[in-house]
Every structure is written in C-alpha cells, then in structure tokens.
Steps between C-alpha positions, in 0.01 A plus 500: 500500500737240321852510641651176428704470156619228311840646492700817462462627156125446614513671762661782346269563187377804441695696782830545315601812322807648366596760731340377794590500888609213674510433884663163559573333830819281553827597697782362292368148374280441799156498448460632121278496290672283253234324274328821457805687410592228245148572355562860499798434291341286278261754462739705325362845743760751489589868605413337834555669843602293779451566884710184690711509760795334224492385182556085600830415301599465120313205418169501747242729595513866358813418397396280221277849373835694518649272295242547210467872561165466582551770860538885429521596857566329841398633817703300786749452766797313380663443205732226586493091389400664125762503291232672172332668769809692617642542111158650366489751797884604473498557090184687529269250341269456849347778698556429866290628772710423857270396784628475878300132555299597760393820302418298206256247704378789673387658106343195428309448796377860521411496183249162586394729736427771296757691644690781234795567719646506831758642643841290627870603692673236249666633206535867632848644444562279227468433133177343550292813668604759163245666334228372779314698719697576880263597794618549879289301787565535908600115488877578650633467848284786707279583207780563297394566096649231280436475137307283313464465132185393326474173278172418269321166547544270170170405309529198284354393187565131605645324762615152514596319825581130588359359790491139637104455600211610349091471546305556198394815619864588492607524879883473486746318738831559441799249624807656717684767350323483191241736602743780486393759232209315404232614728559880372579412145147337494299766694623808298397340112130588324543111436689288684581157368658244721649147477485241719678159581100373639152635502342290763077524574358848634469472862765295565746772537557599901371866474825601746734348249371676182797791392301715247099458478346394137383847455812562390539206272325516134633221304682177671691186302664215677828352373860321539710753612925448442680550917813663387778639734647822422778453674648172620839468668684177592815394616743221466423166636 
C-alpha cells in the first residue's frame, strides 16, 4: 500500500469533510503538525472538532484555523498563549471540552486501543467529573472505597502527527519532547496521517528505537518544518 505523498494537500485528499473529527498531536508548538494543518486550512474544512492538548498560538498551528473560523469545538487542556483561542471560548463562539492532560492522552490512546472508556481519580470533585458517571472501588488506604468517575475513549476521523523519522512503511521516531501527544493522537484516528522531517530506507530503523509501529501510520509526507519557541526569555547583557 502507497504511503508516501508528494505533499500535504496530497496527502490529505479525499479524507476531509466538513464536520469531521480531528486528533492532532503537538504540546504547545512542539512537535505539530504544521504543514498539514496549513493544508487543512487551505482546504477551507470547517465545523471542525479538534482533540489537542492546546491550540499552538494566534498565528501557528490550530491557531491559524481559529483565526479563520474553521474549529467548532476544541477538546483540550489549556487555553493559554491564544489570544483568539481564549476570546472565541469566553464570547461563546467556541465549544470547549476541558481535559486534565493525562486524561486526554489517556482518551486517545484507549481509543487506539479500542478502548470506550475507563475509569480515572482525576477530575472527581470538580467541574470536570459533572454529568459523568461516579463508581466506588476498594483502591483507598485498607480497602477503603474511593470514587472514580468514568471517561469515554476518543475515536477520530483523522489524526495528524509530526514526527522526525520515518520508513516507508511508516515506522515513526520521534525526537525529545516532541513525542508528547503524538503517539496517542496517531493510534486513536481511522486514518492517521503523519509528517516527517526524513523518511530514511525500511530496515534501517533500530526496531528498539521505533515510538509508534507503521500500522498505525496510513499516509506519510516529508517536509521543512519552521523550530519556533513559544516562549523565550532573556535578560540584559
């Protein structure tokens, strides 16, 4: 099966709809998906849903579909660094789905996994456990009962991820801290499309290095990618 595209809007043909799920990897501006988001916008898809740890800021990553009103609903962590982001979702224009970030890698991943919900400590007592299932397990000092409350694995229409290596069967190696979301973003899509800085020969990936197996992995494109800091603080000299 052909997984290599000639670039993004390639890649992307024929999976977009309006109205669609989106699972994207990326924490902040660290290993997005940037080239296919930038295809996504050219696109012109809309009534989009978006599950990502953030929204990147203003003027790259999701941001730049926030910006053309392109996202109906986000489902995330953290709303910070996004000035649109943070307008949309306080007048009402953007539907907001708060995710503790461990929850929301854990609904991605279980949902690769085909996993439809689990049940997690984090959250209960507070905004984020309302109108969600509660159950009471022996997991407290002495056998204690504590309670639980039960959240629902997330299954994708799409995902797109950013990696740093790829084979041509789509074996991905991500660099650092860029892995972050990525692996469950990818594994919880019907197709996954991911974006690479290199796709080097099959076999001459080190099996023990390889992050998230090419079973995973549909459609692959290799490009320039921009290395932005979020956040960069200096001092006088």
């Amino acid at each position: 099966m052909k997984k290599i595209y000639g670039s993004a809007a390639e890649a992307l043909d024929g999976v977009l709809f309006d109205g669609m799920f989106i699972a994207a990897g990326g924490f902040g501006l660290c290993g997005i998906p940037e080239l296919l988001l930038d295809a996504i916008k050219d696109a012109g898809t809309k009534d989009l849903t978006f599950a990502s740890n953030n929204a990147g800021v203003d003027d790259f990553g999701i941001g730049i579909l926030l910006q053309t009103r392109q996202v109906r609903k986000m489902i995330s962590s953290y709303v910070g660094e996004n000035a649109e982001f943070m307008r949309q979702y306080l007048s009402g224009e953007l539907e907001l789905e708060f995710n503790p970030q461990g929850t929301l890698a854990e609904r991605m991943r279980s949902g690769g996994c085909g996993i439809p919900g689990f049940y997690t400590k984090t959250g209960v007592g507070t905004v984020i456990a309302e109108g969600k299932e509660h159950k009471d397990f022996p997991t407290g000092p002495d056998g204690a009962d504590e309670t639980y409350i039960l959240e629902e694995g997330l299954f994708a229409d799409l995902s797109i991820v950013k990696a740093w290596k790829a084979d041509a069967t789509g074996n991905l190696v991500f660099r650092k801290t860029a892995r972050n979301f990525n692996p469950p973003a990818a594994m919880c899509g019907k197709i996954c499309v991911a974006e690479v800085e290199e796709i080097v020969p099959t076999g001459s990936l080190d099996p023990d290095t390889i992050h998230l197996p090419g079973i995973y992995v549909h459609r692959l494109i290799q490009g320039e990618h921009e290395k932005r800091i979020e956040q960069r603080t200096t001092r006088a000299a």
